[in-house]
C-alpha positions in Angstrom: 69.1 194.5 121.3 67.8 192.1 119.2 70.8 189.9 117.9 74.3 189.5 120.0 77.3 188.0 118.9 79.5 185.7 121.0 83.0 184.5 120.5 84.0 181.9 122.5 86.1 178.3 122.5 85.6 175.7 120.5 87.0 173.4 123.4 85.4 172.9 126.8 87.6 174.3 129.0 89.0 172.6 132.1 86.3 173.3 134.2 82.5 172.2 134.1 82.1 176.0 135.4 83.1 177.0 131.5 79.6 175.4 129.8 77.6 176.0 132.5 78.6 179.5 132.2 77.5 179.4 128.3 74.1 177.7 128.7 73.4 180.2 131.3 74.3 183.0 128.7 71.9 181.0 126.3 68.9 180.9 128.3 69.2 184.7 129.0 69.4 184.8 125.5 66.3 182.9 125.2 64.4 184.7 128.2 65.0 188.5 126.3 64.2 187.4 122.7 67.9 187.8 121.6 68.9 185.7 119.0 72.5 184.2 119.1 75.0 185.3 116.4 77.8 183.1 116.7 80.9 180.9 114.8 78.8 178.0 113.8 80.3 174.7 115.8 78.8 172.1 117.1 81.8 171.6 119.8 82.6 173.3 122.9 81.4 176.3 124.6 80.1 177.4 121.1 78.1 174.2 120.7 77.0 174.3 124.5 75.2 177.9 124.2 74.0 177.3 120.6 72.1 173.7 122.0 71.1 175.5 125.1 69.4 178.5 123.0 67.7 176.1 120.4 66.5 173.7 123.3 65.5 176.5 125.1 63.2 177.7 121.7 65.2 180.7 120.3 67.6 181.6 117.4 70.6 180.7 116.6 72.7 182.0 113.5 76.2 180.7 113.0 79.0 182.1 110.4 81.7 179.9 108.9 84.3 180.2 106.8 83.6 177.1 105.0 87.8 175.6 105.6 86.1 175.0 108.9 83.1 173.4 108.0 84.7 169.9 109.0 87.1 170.8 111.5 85.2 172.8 113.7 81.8 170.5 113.1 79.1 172.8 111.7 76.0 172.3 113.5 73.5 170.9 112.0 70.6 172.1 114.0 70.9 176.2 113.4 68.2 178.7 112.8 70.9 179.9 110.0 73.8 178.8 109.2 75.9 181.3 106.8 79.4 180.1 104.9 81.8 182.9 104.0 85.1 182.4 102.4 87.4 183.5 105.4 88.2 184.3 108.5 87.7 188.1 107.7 84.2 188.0 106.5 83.0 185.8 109.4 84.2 188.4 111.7 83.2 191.2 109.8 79.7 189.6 109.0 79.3 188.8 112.9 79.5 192.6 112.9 76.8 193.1 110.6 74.5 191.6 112.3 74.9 191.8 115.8 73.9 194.8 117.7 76.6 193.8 120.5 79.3 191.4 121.5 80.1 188.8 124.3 83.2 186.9 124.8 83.6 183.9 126.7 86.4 181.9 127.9 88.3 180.9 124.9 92.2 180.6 122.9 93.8 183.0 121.0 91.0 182.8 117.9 88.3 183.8 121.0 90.7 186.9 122.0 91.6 188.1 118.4 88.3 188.2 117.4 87.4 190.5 121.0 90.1 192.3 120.8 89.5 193.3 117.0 85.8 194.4 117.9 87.1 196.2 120.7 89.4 198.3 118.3 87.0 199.0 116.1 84.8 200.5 119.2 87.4 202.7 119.5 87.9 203.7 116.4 84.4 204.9 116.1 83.7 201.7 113.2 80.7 200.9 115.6 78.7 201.9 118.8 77.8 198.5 120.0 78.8 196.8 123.4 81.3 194.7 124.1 81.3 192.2 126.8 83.2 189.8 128.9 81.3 186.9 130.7 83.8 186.3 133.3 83.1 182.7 134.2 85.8 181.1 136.5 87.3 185.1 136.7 89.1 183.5 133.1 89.4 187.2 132.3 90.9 188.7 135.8 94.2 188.7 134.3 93.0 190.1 130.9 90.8 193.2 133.1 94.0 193.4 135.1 96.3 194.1 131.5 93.5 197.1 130.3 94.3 198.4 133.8 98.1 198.4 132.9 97.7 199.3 129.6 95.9 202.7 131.1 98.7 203.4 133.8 101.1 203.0 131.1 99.2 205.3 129.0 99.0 203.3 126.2 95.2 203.2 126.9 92.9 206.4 127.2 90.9 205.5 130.4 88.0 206.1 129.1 87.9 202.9 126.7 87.8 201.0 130.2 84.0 201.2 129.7 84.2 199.1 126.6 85.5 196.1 128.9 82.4 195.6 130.3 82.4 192.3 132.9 80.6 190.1 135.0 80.6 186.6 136.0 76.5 186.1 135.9 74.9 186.8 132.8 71.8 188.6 133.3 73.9 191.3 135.3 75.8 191.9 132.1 73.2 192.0 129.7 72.0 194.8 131.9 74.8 196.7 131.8 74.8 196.3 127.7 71.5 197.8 128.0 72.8 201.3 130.2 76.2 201.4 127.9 76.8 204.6 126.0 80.1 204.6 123.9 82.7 206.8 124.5 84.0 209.5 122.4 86.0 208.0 119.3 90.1 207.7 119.4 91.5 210.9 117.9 95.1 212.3 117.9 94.2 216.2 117.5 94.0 217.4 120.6 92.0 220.5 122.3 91.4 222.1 125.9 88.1 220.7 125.8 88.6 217.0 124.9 88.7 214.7 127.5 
């Protein structure tokens, strides 16, 4: 893994836990030689783990739509910073050109873009990890909705693996190195498919 993207809030949080959590993430980053692929402020959690990886002497490469240019403060500092026209092409050139994904805490922009890279796991569009820092236990209630999704059946149970979590970050990045995708969403069914 060479490049991993992160979605995460463009506001603190409520808790110092939140950017402490997201400069940890960026000196593991810094530590493995992965280079941060992320939305391109200068505000937040996403500022706060794109200082901490430039401090700390790696790369950081931001994607903006360039409506948010001004509003979400484009930092200034950045290995690479690339403008795209929308919201679509940020996403979808995050995808590009990481080789895995992390959320951290963050509002509904931070869980659309997860959720939509968790589809597309299982949908078979890509093979790459996806991740959940779990600073605070912010996603406890969202790990406790994939385990009613399954029980409901509205969720195969073996897309739980793509929900990978963990409060501390070098414990996840392991776990992004050990992943192995499961088999891609299909609606034919046969004895052997599980």
């Amino acid at each position: 893994m060479k490049k991993l993207a992160v979605f995460c809030g463009s506001s603190p949080g409520a808790s110092e836990s939140y950017i402490l959590g997201a400069k940890n993430l960026g000196k593991e980053f810094v530590k493995r030689d992965i280079t941060l692929v992320y939305g391109g402020a200068s505000v937040g959690l996403m500022g706060a783990i794109a200082d901490t990886v430039i401090e700390e002497g790696g790369n950081v490469i931001g994607v903006m739509p360039s409506f948010l240019e001004k509003k979400e403060i484009a930092h200034k500092c950045l290995t690479e910073l690339i403008v795209v026209d929308s919201m679509h092409e940020r996403k979808t050139k995050m995808s590009d050109l990481a080789d895995g994904f992390i959320a951290l805490p963050g509002g509904p922009g931070t869980m659309e873009e997860y959720f939509e890279i968790f589809t597309w796991s299982q949908l078979g569009l890509h093979q790459k990890p996806c991740g959940l820092l779990n600073i605070n236990h912010f996603f406890d209630p969202l790990l406790a909705l994939f385990k009613h999704m399954t029980k409901e059946q509205f969720l195969n149970e073996k897309y739980l693996s793509i929900a990978m979590s963990d409060p501390n970050p070098s414990r996840l990045l392991d776990q992004f190195y050990a992943f192995e995708p499961p088999k891609v969403k299909t609606y034919i069914t046969s004895k052997d498919e599980t």
